[in-house]
C-alpha positions, 0 to 999 in steps of 0.5 A, spaced: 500 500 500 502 506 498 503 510 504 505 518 500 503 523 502 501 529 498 504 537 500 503 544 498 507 546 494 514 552 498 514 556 492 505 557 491 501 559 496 493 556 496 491 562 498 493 567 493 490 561 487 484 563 485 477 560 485 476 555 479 483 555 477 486 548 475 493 551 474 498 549 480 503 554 477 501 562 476 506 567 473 510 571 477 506 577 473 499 575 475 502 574 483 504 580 483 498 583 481 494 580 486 498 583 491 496 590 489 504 591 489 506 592 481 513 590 478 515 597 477 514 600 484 518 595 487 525 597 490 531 597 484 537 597 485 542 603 485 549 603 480 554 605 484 558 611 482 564 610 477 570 610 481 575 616 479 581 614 475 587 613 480 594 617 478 598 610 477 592 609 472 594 616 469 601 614 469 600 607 466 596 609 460 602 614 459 607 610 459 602 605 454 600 611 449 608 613 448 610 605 448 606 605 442 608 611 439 615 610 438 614 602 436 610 605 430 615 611 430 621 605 430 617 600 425 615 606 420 624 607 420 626 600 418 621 601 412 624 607 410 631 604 411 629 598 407 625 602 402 632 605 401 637 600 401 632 596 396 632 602 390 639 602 391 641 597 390 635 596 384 640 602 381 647 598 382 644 592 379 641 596 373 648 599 372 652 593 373 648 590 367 647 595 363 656 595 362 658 589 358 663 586 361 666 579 363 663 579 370 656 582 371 653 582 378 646 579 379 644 580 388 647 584 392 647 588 399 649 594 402 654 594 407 654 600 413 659 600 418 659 597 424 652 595 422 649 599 429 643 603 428 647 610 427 650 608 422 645 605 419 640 611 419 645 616 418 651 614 413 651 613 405 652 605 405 656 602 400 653 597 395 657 589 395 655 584 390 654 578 393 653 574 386 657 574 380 656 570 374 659 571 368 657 573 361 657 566 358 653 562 364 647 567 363 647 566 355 647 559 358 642 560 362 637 563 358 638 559 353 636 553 357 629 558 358 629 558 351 629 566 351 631 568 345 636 575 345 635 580 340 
């Protein structure tokens, strides 16, 4: 035999349901309703104030901000280098090639210095040829292309 008993339910009180109602559950709105209570007068929380900034913030947004300048500053300066060193040695190889002799130079790279960065901005660098091919290995080779001279 089945001994359970049934209990009311914590979350609905049986004197709020209505009369002829076979719902066991109502809507938070109805309820509130019954109770000559509405929603919006209920109390509501307060946002609390924003906190003013501190001075080490101030200083660490700074520090940041001026961070971020000068890595800009710096990578815009390295492409202004690299610019630079690529059309000269754009040039030295047009001028190479244009001279026909028995080596012609075709890569190269220009030396500055001691390489730091002082002289790397400042000083004039000089054009070294890093591969030199002779004149009858690049006929060979555009032959094997298949590029016919005019």
């Amino acid at each position: 035999m089945n001994m359970a008993t049934t209990r009311p339910s914590p979350g609905l009180s049986r004197a709020n349901t209505r009369s002829g109602s076979t719902s066991t559950s109502r809507s938070p709105s109805s309820a509130s309703r019954d109770d000559g209570r509405s929603f919006a007068a209920a109390p509501r929380a307060q946002a609390a104030a924003p906190t003013p900034p501190s001075a080490l913030r101030d200083v660490s947004d700074i520090v940041v901000g001026v961070a971020l300048m000068l890595g800009v500053l710096f990578a815009l300066l390295m492409l202004t280098l690299y610019t630079r060193d690529s059309m000269v040695i754009g040039k030295a190889l047009q001028d190479q090639g244009s001279a026909r002799g028995t080596l012609i130079c075709k890569d190269g790279k220009v030396a500055r210095g001691d390489g730091s960065l002082p002289d790397r901005i400042v000083e004039d660098g000089v054009f070294v040829c890093t591969d030199w091919r002779t004149l009858q290995a690049i006929e060979q080779e555009e032959a094997d292309r298949g590029m016919r001279k005019y």
